[in-house]
C-alpha positions in Angstrom: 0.0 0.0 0.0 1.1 3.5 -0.7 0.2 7.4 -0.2 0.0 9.3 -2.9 0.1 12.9 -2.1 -0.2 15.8 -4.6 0.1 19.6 -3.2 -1.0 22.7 -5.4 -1.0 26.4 -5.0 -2.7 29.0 -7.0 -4.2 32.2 -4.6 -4.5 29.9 -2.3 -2.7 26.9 -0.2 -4.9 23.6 -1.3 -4.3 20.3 0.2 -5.3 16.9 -1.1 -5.0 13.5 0.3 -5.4 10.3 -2.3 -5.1 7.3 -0.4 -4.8 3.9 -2.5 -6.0 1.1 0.1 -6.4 -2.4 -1.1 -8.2 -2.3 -4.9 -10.2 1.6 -3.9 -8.5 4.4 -5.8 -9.0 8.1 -4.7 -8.3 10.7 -6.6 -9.1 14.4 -7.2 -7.4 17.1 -8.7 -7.4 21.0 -7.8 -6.3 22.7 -10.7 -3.2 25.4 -10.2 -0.7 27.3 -12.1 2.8 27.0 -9.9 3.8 24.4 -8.0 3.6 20.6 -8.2 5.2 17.7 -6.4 4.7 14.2 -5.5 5.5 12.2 -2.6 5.5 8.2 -2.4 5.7 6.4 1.2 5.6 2.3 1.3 3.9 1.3 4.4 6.4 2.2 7.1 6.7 5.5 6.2 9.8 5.6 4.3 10.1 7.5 1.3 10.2 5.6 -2.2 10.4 6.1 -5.9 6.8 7.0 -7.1 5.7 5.3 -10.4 4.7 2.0 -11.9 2.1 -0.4 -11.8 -1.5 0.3 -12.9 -2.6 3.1 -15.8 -1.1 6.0 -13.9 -4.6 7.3 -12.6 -5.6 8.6 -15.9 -2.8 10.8 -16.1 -0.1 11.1 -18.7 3.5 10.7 -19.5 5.6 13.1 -21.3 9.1 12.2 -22.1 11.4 13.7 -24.8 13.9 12.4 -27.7 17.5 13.1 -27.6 17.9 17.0 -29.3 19.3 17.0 -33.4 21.6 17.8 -34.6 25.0 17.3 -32.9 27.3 20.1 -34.4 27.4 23.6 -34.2 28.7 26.6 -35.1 30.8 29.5 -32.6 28.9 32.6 -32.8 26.4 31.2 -35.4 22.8 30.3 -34.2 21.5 26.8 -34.2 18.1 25.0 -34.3 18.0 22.3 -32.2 14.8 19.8 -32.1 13.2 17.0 -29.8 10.2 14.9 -30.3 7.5 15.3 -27.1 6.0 11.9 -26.9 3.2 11.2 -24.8 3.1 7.5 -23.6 0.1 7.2 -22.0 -3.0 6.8 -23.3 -4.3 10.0 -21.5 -4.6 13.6 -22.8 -2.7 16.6 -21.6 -5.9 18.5 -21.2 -3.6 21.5 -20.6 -0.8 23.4 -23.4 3.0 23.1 -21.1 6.2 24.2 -21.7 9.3 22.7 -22.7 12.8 23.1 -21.9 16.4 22.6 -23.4 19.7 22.8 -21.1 23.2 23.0 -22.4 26.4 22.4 -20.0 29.8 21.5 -20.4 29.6 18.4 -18.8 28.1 14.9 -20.3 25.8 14.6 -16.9 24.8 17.9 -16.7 26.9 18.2 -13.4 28.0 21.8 -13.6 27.6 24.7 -16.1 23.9 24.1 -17.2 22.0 26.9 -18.8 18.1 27.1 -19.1 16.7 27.8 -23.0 12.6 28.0 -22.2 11.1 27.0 -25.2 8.1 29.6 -25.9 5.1 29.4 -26.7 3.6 26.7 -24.8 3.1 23.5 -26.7 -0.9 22.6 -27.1 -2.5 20.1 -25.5 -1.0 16.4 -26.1 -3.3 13.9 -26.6 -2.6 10.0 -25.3 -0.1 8.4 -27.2 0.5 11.1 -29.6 4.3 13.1 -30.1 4.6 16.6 -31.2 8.0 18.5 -32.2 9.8 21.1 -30.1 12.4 23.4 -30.9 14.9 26.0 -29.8 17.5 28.0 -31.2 20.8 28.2 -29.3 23.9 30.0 -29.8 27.7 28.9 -28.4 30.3 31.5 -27.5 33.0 29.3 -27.9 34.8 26.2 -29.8 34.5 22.8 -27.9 32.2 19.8 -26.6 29.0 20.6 -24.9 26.4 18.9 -24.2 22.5 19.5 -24.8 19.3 17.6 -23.2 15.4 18.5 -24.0 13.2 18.2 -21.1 9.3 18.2 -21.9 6.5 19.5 -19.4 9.5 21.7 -17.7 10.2 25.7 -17.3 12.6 26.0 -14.8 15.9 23.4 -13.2 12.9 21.8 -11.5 12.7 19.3 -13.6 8.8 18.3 -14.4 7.6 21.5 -13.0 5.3 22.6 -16.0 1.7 22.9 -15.9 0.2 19.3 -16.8 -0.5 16.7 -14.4 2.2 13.1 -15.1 1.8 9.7 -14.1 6.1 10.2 -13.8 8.1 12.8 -13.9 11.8 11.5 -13.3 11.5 10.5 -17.7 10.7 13.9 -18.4 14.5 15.0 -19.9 16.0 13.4 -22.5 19.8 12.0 -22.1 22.6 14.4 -22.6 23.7 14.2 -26.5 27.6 15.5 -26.9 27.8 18.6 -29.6 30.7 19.7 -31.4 31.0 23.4 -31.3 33.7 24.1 -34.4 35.4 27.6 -34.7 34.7 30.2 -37.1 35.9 30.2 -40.5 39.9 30.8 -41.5 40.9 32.0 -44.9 44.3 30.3 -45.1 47.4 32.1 -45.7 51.1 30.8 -45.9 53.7 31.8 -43.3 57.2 31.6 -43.4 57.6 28.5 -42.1 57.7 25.3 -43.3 54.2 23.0 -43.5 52.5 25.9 -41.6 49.4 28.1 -42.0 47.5 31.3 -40.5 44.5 29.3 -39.1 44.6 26.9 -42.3 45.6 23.8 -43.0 48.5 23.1 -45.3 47.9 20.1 -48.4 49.3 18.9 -51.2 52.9 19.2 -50.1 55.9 18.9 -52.8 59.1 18.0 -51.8 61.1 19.2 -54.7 65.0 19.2 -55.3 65.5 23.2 -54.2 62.2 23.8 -52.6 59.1 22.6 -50.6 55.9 23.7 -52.6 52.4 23.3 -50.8 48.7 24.6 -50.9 47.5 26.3 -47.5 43.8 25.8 -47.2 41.5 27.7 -45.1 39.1 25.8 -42.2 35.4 26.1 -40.7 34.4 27.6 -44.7 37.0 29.8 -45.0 38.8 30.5 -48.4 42.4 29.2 -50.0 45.2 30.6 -51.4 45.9 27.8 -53.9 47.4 24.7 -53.9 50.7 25.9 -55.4 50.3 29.6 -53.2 53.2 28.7 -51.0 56.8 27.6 -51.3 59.7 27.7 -49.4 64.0 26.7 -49.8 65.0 23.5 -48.9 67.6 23.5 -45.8 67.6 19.4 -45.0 68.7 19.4 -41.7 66.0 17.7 -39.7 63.3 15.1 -41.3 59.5 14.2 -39.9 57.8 11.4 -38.7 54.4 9.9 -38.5 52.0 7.1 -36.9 49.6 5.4 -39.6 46.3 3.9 -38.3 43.8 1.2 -40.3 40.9 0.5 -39.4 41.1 -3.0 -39.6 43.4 -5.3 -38.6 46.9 -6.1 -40.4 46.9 -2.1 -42.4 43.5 -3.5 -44.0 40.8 -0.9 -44.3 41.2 2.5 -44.4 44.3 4.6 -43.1 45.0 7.8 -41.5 48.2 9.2 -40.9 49.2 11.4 -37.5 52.0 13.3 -37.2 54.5 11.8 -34.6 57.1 13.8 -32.2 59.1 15.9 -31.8 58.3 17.4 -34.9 60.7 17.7 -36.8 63.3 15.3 -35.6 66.9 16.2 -36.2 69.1 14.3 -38.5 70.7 11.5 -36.8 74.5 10.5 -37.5 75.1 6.6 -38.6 74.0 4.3 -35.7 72.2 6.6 -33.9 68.7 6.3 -33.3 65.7 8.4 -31.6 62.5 8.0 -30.3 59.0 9.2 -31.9 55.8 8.7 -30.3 52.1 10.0 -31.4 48.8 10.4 -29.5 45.2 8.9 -31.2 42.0 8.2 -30.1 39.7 5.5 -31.1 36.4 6.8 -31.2 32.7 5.1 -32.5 32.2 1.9 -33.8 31.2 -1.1 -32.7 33.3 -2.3 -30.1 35.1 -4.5 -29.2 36.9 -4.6 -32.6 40.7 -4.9 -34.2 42.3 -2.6 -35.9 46.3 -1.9 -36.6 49.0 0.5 -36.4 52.2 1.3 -37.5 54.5 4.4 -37.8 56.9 5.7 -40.5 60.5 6.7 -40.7 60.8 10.2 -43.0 57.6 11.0 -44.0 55.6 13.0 -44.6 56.0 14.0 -47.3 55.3 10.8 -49.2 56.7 8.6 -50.8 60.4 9.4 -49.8 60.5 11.8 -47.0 63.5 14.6 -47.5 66.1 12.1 -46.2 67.9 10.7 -49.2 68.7 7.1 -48.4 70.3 3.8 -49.8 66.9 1.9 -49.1 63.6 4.1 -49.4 61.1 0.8 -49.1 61.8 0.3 -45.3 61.3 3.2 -43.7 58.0 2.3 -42.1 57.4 -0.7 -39.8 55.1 -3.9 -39.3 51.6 -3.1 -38.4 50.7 -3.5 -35.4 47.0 -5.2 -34.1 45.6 -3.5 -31.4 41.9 -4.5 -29.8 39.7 -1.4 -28.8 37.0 -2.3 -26.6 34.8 0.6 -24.6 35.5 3.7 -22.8 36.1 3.3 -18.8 34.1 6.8 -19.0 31.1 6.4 -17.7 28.4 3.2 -16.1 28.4 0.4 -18.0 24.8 -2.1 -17.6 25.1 -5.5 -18.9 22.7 -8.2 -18.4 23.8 -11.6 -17.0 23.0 -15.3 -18.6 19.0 -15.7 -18.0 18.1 -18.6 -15.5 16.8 -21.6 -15.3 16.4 -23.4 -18.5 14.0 -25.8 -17.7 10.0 -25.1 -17.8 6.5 -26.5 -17.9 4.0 -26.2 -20.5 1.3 -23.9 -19.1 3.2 -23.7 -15.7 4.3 -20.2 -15.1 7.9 -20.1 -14.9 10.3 -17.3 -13.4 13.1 -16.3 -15.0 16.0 -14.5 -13.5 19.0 -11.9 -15.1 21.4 -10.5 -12.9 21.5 -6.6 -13.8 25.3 -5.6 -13.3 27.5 -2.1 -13.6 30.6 -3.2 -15.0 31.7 0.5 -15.6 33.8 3.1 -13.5 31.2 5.3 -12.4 27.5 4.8 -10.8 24.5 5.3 -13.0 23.5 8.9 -12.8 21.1 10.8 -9.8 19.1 13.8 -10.2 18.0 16.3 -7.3 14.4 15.6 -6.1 12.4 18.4 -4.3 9.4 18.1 -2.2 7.0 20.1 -0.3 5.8 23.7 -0.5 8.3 26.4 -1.8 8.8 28.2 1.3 9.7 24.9 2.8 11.3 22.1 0.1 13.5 19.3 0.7 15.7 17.7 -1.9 17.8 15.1 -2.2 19.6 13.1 -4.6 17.5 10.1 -6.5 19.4 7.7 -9.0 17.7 7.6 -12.4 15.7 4.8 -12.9 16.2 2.1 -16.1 14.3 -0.3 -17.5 15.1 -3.8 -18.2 13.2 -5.9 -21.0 13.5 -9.7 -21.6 13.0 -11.5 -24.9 11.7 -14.7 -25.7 12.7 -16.5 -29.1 10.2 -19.5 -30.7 13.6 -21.4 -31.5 17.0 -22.1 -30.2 20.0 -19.4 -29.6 17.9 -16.5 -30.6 15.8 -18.1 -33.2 12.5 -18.2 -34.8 10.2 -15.3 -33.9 11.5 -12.9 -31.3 9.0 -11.0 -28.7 10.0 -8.3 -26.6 7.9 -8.6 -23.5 6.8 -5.7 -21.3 10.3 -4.3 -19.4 10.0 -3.5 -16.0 11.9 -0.8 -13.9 14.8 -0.8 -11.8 14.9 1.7 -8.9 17.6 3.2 -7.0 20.6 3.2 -9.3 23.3 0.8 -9.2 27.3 1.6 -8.3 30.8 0.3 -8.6 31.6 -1.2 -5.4 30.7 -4.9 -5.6 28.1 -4.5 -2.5 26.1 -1.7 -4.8 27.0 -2.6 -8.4 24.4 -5.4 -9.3 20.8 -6.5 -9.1 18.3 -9.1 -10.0 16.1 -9.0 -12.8 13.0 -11.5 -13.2 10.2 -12.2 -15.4 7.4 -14.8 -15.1 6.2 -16.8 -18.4 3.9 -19.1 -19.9 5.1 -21.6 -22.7 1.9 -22.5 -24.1 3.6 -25.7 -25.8 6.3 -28.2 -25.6 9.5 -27.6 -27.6 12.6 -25.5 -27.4 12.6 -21.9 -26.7 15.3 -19.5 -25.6 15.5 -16.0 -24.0 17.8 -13.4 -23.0 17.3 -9.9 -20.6 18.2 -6.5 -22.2 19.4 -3.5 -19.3 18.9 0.1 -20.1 16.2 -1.0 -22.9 12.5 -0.7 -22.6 12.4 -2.9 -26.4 14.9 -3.8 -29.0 14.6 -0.8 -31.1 15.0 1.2 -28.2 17.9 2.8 -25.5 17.4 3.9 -22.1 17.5 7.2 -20.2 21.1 5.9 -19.1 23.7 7.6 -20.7 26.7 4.3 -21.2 30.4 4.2 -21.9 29.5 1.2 -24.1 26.0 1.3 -25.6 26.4 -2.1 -27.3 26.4 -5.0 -24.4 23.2 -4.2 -22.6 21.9 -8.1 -23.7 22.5 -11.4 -22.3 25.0 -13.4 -24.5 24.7 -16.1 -25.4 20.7 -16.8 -25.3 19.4 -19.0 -22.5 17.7 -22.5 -24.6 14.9 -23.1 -22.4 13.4 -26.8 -22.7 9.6 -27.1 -22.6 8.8 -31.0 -22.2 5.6 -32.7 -23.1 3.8 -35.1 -21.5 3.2 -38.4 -23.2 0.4 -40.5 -22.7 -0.1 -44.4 -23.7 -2.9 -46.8 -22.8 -2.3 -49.7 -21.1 -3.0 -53.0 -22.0 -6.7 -53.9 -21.8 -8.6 -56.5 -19.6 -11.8 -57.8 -19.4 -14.1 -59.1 -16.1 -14.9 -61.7 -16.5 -11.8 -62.8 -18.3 -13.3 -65.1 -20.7 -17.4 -63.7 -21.1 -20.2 -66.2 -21.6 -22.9 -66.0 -23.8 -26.0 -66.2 -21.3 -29.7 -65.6 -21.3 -30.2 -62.8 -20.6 -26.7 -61.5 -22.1 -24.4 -59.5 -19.8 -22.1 -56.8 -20.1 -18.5 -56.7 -20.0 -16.2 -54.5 -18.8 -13.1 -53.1 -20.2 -10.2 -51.4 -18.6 -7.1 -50.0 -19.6 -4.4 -48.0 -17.5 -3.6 -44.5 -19.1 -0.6 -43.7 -18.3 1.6 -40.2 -18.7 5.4 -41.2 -19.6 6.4 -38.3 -20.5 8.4 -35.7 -18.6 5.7 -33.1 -18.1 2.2 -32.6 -16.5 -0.5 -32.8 -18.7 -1.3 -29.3 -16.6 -5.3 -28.5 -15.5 -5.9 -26.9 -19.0 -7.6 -28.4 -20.6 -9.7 -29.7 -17.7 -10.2 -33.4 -19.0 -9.4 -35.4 -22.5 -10.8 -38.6 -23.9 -10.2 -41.7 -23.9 -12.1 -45.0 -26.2 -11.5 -48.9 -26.9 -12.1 -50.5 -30.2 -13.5 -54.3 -31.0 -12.5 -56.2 -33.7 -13.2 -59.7 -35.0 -10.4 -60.2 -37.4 -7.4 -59.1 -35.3 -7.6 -55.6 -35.7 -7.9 -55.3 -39.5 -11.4 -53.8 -39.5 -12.7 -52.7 -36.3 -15.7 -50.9 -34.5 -15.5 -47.6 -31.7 -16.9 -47.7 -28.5 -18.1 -44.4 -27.2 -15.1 -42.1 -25.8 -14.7 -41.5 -22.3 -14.0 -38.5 -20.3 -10.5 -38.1 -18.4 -10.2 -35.1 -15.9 -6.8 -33.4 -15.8 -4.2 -33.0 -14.7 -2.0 -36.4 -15.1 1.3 -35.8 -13.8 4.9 -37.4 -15.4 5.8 -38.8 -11.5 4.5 -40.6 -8.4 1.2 -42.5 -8.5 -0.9 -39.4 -10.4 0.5 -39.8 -13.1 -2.1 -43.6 -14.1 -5.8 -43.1 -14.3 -7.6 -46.2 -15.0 -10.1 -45.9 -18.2 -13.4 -48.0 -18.2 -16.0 -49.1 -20.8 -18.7 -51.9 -21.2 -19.8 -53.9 -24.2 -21.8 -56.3 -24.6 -20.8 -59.1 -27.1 -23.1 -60.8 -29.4 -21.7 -64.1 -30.2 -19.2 -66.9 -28.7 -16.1 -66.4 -30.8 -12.7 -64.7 -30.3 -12.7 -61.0 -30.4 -9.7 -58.8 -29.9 -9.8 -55.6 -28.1 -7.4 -52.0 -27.5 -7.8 -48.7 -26.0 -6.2 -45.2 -27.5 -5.1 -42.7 -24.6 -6.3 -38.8 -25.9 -8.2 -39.8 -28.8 -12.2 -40.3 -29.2 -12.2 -41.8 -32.5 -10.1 -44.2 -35.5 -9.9 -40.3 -37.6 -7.5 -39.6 -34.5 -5.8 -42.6 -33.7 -2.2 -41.9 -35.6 -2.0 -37.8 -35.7 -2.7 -35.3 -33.2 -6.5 -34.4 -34.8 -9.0 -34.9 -32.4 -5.9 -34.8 -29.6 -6.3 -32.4 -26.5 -3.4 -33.2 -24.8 -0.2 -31.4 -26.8 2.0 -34.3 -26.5 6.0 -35.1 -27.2 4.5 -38.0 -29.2 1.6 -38.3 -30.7 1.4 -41.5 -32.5 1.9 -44.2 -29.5 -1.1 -43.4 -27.8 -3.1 -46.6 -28.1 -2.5 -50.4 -27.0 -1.5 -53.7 -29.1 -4.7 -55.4 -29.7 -5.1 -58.5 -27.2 -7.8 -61.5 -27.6 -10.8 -62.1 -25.6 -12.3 -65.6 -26.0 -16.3 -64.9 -25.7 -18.1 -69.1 -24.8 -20.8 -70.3 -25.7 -24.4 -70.2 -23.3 -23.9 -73.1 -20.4 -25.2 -76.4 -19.9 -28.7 -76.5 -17.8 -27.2 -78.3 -15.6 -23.8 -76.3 -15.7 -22.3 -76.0 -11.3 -24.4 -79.5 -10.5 -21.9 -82.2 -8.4 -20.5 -85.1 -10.8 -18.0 -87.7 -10.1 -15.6 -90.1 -11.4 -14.7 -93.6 -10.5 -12.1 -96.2 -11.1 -13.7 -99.9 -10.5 -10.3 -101.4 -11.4 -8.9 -100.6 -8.0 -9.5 -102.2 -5.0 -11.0 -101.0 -3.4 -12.9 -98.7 -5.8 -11.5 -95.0 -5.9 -13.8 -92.2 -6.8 -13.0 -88.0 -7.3 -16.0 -85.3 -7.3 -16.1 -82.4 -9.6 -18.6 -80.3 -10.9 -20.8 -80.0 -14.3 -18.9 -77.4 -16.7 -20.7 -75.3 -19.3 -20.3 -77.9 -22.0 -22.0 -80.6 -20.0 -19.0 -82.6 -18.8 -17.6 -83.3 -15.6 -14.4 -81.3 -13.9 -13.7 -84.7 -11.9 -10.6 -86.6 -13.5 -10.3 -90.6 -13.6 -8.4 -91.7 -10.1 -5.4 -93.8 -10.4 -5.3 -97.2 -8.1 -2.9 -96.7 -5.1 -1.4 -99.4 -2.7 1.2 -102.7 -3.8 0.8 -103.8 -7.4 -0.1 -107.2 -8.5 2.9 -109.5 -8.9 3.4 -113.1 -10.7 3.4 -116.3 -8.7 4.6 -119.5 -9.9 1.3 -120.3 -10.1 0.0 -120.4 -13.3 -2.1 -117.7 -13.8 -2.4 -116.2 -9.9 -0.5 -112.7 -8.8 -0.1 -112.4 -5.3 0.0 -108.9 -3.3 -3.3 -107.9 -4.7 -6.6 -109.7 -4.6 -6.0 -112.7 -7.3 -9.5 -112.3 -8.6 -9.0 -108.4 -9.0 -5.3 -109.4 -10.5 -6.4 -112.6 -12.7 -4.5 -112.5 -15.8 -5.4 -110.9 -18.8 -4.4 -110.9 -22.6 -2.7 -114.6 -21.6 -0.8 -115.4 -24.7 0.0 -119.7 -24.9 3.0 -120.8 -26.8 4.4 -124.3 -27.1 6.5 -123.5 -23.9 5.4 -120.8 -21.9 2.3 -118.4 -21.0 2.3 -114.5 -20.6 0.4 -112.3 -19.4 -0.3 -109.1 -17.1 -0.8 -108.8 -13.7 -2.3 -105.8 -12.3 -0.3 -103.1 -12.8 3.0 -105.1 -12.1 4.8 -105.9 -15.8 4.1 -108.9 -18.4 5.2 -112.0 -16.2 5.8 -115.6 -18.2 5.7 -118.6 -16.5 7.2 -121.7 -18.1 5.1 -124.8 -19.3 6.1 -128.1 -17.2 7.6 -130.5 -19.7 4.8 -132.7 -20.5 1.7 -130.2 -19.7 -1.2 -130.8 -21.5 -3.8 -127.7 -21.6 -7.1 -128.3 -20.7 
């Protein structure tokens, strides 16, 4: 919760209280002509940033483009322009003023005059820009700086006459100008390579004499190029430092003149130092680029030093790396965490914002309270931060900016005060492979912040975060029937199905959608042609892990004759048009064509016997005594009992013809006897064949 709480004077002292309590929003406004500030508490009491969050009360926003253009003139008036953008969807309602400042320094920190931009600029509507403009004149060569500052008429910044959501946005960053001096008409002096003002070209080094053109500077006029000459008297020669703007003397090369200037002759095996100041400037950084310097020249090609070799004179170049001014902060944005997400899970991500340059990010005074009473005090300049979310690997695909968010209270060198976090929360809508990356000192990508930075070109993340959005993946299980093998009664009953969905993929299915189908198919011939049952409903979600991630799926159907049917069921899918694509799928799945079950057999039998569950029995006579298991009457008619097998001692042969012993010898008579001329056989019980001899001299009965 926060107070909000505007003061106004106009003949008299008004003041309002607007409260913001929970979701009610007060707000009135007194109309005045002089004074406005704005005070934000948090709830202890302690004074904040105001701004953010909500539409900004119906009030607008007024901030204003960097001024054009950059150069200028001494002594010679210049127009310098800003656009006045409105970034709120609310009017003005009221014409305001508008302000440029000029000082010598690039934060404004000493030196800064006023330029009130008259008259008034008319009433701004949401959303709409308008172009303001002043004309300034500099007393003297140099770098200054310039900054436009919309709804502003005095070094209170934001203190013009419409009501703003923020005020701290109002000025534009400082933008460097070149001030250039007046024009020079060149004229030659009597020394050598030297003008009045000028600049001398087109040198000649001839056998007698030096010949060169001495042109004039800031638009002033020449003598010639051949106005000027003067006696050769070789007695010292000059030096120079080449620089290329690309690596190894590649690109193109400027030449800068080295000292002392001139050096005096040197005898044989003497040597001398030369040395030359340069300063890289613009460009993308960091980059290569090379240098070298040069023996005797200018003037090209041979210098005035007449020597045995003239091809040497100049050495190797040189590669040198230039990376960004230590001038100045410096926001970079860290690698984006985690890289890991759920489909339709919101999911925070996380930059660390860091200063990585030698000076905090700028402050601006803040005054509060009445103007016979105010109280100001220094307040860092807040920056935005904006992340970007890519359909495709490393920055791939479509790119979105999302909505950047702001970060208050500055950030400095020391490593207790140089860094914060930045976070963003985001819903992947699908599985796959995204990536994203945070942008400092950026509210969008074809945008820069209010911070003014020694390197303007390393506010992103590199490299791009991949973020891996996994799928769930959901299979039926194998179906089953109850009863296992359905019978064809009167009257028929139903059977019921079941199959185990299962989710083995790496992702929830997540609550939205709030359920998905399911549905089992019949066939008589295997599978080759088949009919659908109705689809069933599943309710979401079904997680990847633990025992949520199986719902059992149900159906019943009654069959219509005794025969072998086989049977599946397809996991997110009502019907066959569905059963190997994603058509007809709810559930946006890693794989979408293993979602239903091999086909299995159910054997359907035939109605029962009447007397189908009635006692039976088997007996076996042929042992002694008489063994007998029970059973029951199956569907078919026939008896579950089995045939029992005799137990106890086996008949065995005597020498008896045709008695056993160890078994009754009635039960264990002989059977399948077999006479021959000298023997009988035959079986006893269930001892093996025994034989038995013939007495010499036997004669059958």
């Amino acid at each position: 919760m926060k107070n909000y709480i505007q003061t106004k004077y106009l003949l008299f002292f008004v003041t309002l209280l607007v409260m913001i309590i929970g979701g009610f929003h007060f707000n009135s406004t007194n109309k005045a002509e002089a004074l406005y500030s704005q005070i934000c508490r948090d709830p202890s009491g302690e004074e904040i940033p105001c701004g953010g969050g909500g539409g900004g009360g119906g009030l607008p926003n007024l901030i204003a483009s960097a001024p054009t253009p950059t150069t200028a003139t001494v002594n010679v008036a210049k127009s310098f322009t800003s656009t006045i953008s409105n970034i709120k969807n609310f009017s003005t309602l009221v014409s305001f003023q508008n302000l440029f400042q000029t000082s010598p320094s690039p934060t404004g920190a000493s030196g800064v005059v006023n330029y009130l931009v008259t008259p008034n600029m008319p009433t701004l509507a949401g959303n709409a820009t308008a172009i303001t403009s002043k004309s300034i004149t500099f007393s003297s060569a140099g770098t200054m700086y310039i900054r436009a500052c919309a709804n502003t008429k005095s070094s209170l910044i934001g203190d013009g006459d419409a009501d703003e959501y923020l005020i701290d946005d109002n000025c534009s960053p400082w933008t460097m100008v070149i001030v250039s001096p007046p024009a020079v008409n060149g004229a030659c002096s009597g020394t050598h390579y030297i003008c009045y003002g000028g600049t001398s070209v087109s040198n000649v080094n001839g056998a007698t004499a030096y010949t060169w053109g001495c042109n004039g500077s800031g638009g002033g006029t020449s003598t010639g190029a051949t106005a000027c000459s003067e006696t050769k008297t070789v007695n010292s020669f000059k030096n120079s430092m080449q620089v290329a703007t690309g690596p190894g003397g590649t690109g193109t090369i400027s030449t800068i003149a080295s000292t002392p200037s001139p050096m005096t002759n040197l005898g044989a095996g003497q040597s001398a130092t030369a040395s030359s100041t340069y300063t890289f400037t613009g460009g993308t950084v960091p980059r290569t680029q090379s240098v070298r310097f040069c023996a005797d020249q200018p003037p090209l090609p041979n210098g005035v030093i007449t020597e045995s070799i003239e091809t040497n004179n100049c050495s190797p170049w040189r590669d040198v790396t230039v990376t960004a001014s230590l001038s100045g902060p410096d926001l970079t944005a860290g690698q984006v965490t985690p890289s890991t997400a759920e489909k339709n899970v919101s999911k925070t991500f996380s930059s660390v914002i860091k200063n990585i340059g030698n000076q905090p990010t700028p402050s601006v005074t803040r005054c509060t309270g009445p103007s016979t009473n105010r109280v100001c005090d220094n307040y860092f300049t807040a920056f935005p931060v904006f992340f970007q979310i890519a359909n495709a690997p490393n920055g791939g695909g479509i790119i979105e900016d999302q909505p950047f968010s702001r970060i208050d209270g500055g950030l400095g060198i020391s490593p207790l005060d140089n860094s914060t976090d930045a976070t963003y929360s985001y819903v992947f809508p699908t599985s796959g492979t995204y990536s994203i990356r945070a942008c400092a000192d950026k509210y969008a990508s074809n945008s820069i912040g209010p911070i003014v930075e020694s390197n303007e070109n390393n506010n992103c993340s590199s490299p791009w975060t991949n973020v891996t959005v996994p799928g769930p993946d959901l299979i039926a299980g194998v179906v089953t029937s109850n009863p296992t093998n359905p019978v064809m009664n009167t009257p028929p009953t139903a059977t019921v199905l079941s199959s185990i969905i299962t989710n083995q993929g790496t992702a929830s299915t997540g609550s939205t959608p709030a359920s998905f189908s399911n549905f089992f198919q019949i066939s008589t011939d295997g599978g080759a042609t088949s009919i659908d049952l109705p689809a069933t409903t599943m309710t979401t979600p079904l997680d990847y892990i633990g025992a949520s991630k199986s719902k059992i799926a149900t159906t019943s159907y009654i069959f219509l004759s005794a025969r072998t049917y086989s049977v599946r069921a397809c996991a997110d899918k009502s019907d066959r048009n569905s059963v190997d694509s994603a058509t007809g799928a709810v559930i946006a799945e890693s794989n979408e064509n293993n979602n239903c079950s091999a086909w299995i057999p159910i054997e359907v039998l035939a109605a029962c016997a009447s007397n189908k569950g009635n006692p039976c029995s088997s007996t076996n006579n042929s042992c002694n005594p008489p063994k007998t298991n029970n059973g029951t009457i199956g569907c078919d008619g026939t008896c579950s009992a089995t045939l029992p097998s005799c137990s106890g001692t086996g008949g065995t042969c005597t020498t008896t013809h045709y008695k056993c012993s160890g078994d009754d010898a009635t039960t264990n008579s002989g059977t399948n006897q077999i006479s021959s001329p000298t023997k009988w056989t035959w079986t006893c019980g269930s001892a093996p064949t025994c034989s038995e001899k013939k007495s010499p001299g036997y004669i059958e009965n």
